[in-house]
C-alpha positions in Angstrom: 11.4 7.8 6.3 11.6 4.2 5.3 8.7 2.8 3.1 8.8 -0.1 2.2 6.6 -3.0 0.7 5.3 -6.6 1.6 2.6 -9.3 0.7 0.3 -9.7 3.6 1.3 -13.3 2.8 4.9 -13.5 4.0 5.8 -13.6 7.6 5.9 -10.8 9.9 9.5 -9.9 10.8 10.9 -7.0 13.4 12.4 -5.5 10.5 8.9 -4.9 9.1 7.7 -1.6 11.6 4.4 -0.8 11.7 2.8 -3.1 9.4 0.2 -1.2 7.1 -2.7 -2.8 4.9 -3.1 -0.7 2.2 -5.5 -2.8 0.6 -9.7 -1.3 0.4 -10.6 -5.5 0.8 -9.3 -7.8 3.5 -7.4 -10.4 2.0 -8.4 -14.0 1.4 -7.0 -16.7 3.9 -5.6 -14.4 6.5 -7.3 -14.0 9.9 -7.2 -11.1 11.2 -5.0 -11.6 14.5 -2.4 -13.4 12.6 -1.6 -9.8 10.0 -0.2 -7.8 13.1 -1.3 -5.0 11.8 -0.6 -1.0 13.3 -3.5 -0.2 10.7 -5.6 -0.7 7.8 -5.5 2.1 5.7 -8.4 1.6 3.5 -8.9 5.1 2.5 -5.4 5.5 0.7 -6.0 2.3 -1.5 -7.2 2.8 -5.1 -10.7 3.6 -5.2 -12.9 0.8 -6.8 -13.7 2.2 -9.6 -10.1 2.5 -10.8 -9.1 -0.7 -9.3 -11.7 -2.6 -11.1 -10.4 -1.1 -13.8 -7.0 -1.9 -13.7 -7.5 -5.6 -12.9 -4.0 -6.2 -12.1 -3.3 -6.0 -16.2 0.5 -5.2 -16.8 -0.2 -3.6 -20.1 -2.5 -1.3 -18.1 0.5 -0.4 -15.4 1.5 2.7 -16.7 -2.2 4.6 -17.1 -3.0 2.9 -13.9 -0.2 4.5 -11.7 -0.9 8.2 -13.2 -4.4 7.3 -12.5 -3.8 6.6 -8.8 -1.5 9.4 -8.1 -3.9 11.8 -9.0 -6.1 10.1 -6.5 -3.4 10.5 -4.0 -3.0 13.8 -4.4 -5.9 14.6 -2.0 -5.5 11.8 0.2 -5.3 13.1 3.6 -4.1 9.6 4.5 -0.8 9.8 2.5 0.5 12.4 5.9 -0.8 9.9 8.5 1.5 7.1 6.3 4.2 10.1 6.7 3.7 11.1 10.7 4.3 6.9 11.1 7.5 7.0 9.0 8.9 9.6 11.2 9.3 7.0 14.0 10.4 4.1 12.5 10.0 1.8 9.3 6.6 1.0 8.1 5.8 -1.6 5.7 2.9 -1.3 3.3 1.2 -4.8 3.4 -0.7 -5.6 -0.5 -2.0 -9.1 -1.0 -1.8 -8.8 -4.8 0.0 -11.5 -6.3 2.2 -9.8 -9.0 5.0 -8.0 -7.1 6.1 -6.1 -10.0 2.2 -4.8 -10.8 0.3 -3.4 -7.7 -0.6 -0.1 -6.3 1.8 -0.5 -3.3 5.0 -0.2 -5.4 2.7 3.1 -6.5 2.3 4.2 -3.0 5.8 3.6 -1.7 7.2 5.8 -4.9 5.0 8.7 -4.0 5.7 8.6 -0.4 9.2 8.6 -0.7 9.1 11.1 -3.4 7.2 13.3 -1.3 9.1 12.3 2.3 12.6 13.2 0.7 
């Protein structure tokens, strides 16, 4: 299963699969017909409470991601991610602006941990 990771920003691309939001708000400045999206996965983004939490902080990185895996855990989302892998490449679309600090690079880990 390939996982991987994309601003909603950058241009879609063949390469990309099926393009997943993973992000609980819609992202400023992009309309909707121009994401080409397979889905928006609300449900399997941070819940508010820990994203508000977070507030894309660095420092708070490391707390944040244990945090959200043990959200994951129950996420009955995290198999319908899985059941898309299994036919081709799917990118998991963020629009945070820190590539290094978001909770996709979170999501991809556990999804690949959990696919191999």
């Amino acid at each position: 299963m390939a996982f991987q990771i994309k601003r909603i920003y950058e241009p879609a691309e063949a390469a990309d699969g099926a393009r997943v939001l993973v992000d609980r708000l819609w992202p400023r400045g992009v309309r909707k017909e121009d994401a080409h999206l397979a889905s928006w996965m609300k449900d399997v983004a941070p819940s508010p409470g820990l994203r508000v939490w977070f507030g894309h902080q660095p420092e708070r990185f490391a707390e944040f991601s244990q945090r959200y895996k043990e959200e994951l855990k129950a996420n009955p989302g995290l198999a319908e991610l899985r059941r898309l892998g299994q036919a081709g490449p799917v990118t998991l679309l963020y629009a945070a602006r820190d590539p290094e600090v978001n909770h996709a690079l979170v999501l991809q880990a556990v999804l690949r941990k959990r696919g191999a």
